[in-house]
N, C-alpha and C positions, 0 to 999 in steps of 0.2 A: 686558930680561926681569926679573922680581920679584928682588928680592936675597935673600941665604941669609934663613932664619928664617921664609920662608912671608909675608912682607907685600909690597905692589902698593903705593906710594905713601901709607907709614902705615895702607894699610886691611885688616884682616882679609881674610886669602885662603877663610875657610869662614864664613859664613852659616848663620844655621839659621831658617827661617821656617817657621811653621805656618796653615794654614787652616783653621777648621771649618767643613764644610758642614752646611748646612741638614736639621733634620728630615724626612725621605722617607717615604712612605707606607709603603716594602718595612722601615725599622726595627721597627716593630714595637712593647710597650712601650706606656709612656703618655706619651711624650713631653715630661716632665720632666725642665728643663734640669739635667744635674749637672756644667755648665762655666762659672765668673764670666769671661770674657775682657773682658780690658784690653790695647786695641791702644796705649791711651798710655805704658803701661810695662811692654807687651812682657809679660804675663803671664797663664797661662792658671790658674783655681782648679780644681781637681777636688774637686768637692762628693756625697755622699750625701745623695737629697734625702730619705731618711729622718732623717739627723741619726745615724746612730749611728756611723759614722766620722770622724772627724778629717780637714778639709780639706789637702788637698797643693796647694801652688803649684810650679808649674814657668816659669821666664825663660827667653826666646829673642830672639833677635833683632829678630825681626819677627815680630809678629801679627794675624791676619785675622779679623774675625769674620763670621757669618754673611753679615750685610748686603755684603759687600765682594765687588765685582763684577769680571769680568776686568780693565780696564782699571788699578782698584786694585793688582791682584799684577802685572802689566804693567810698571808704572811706579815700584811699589818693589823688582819682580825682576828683572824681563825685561830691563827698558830698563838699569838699570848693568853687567849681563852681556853685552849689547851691545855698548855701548860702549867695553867692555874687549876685548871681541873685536876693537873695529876697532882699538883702541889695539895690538895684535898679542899677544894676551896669550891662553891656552887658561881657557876654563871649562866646565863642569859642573853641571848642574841636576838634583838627584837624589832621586827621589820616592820614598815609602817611605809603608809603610802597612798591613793587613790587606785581603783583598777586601772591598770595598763600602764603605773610609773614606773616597774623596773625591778619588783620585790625580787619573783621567780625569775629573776634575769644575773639578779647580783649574789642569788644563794646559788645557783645550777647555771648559768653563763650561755651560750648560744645552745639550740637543741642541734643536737647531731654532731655536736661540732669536735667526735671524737675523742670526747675525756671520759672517763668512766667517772663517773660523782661519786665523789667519796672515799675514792680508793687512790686520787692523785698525790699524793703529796705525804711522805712520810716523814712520823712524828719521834722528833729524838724523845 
């Protein structure tokens, strides 16, 4: 089992990854982007695209941007909490969000969009 102080074999036991979804017709707005995401270095910009705020950057773990499709958050979330699992280790995948940011968007991906949930992606 993990040793005192919260670490699994050198590795952080808490994660923090974020996804943004895609502009939706129900947003609303004119659909200017006020987010720079950089999935390279994990960083998301919060911009006013009037210019009269001062941008804030926030770092996280892991970051997804629009473009990044189930099998992307799959394979950089899914699959190492898996594996930890089979390693006999407990985890925890914990969404968080306002209504309509994206929760049921980034665990199950477009409706209809032909994936069977659940059942994509096989686990060595």
């Amino acid at each position: 089992m993990p040793a005192k102080g919260g670490k699994k074999g050198g590795q952080d036991c808490v994660k923090v990854a974020i996804r943004v979804r895609p502009h939706t017709f129900t947003d609303g707005g004119d659909n200017r982007d006020c987010l720079n995401i950089d999935p390279k270095f994990g960083e998301i910009v919060a911009k006013d695209p009037d210019g009269k705020r001062t941008d804030k950057t926030y770092a996280f773990d892991t970051v997804f941007n629009t473009s990044a499709d189930q099998k992307d958050v799959f394979e950089m979330i899914g699959q190492p909490m898996v594996d930890t699992v089979m390693d006999g280790y407990n985890v925890t995948l914990f969404t968080y969000g306002q209504t309509g940011s994206g929760k049921t968007y980034t665990l199950q991906g477009l409706p209809n969009a032909g994936v069977r949930k659940g059942q994509d992606y096989d686990v060595d």
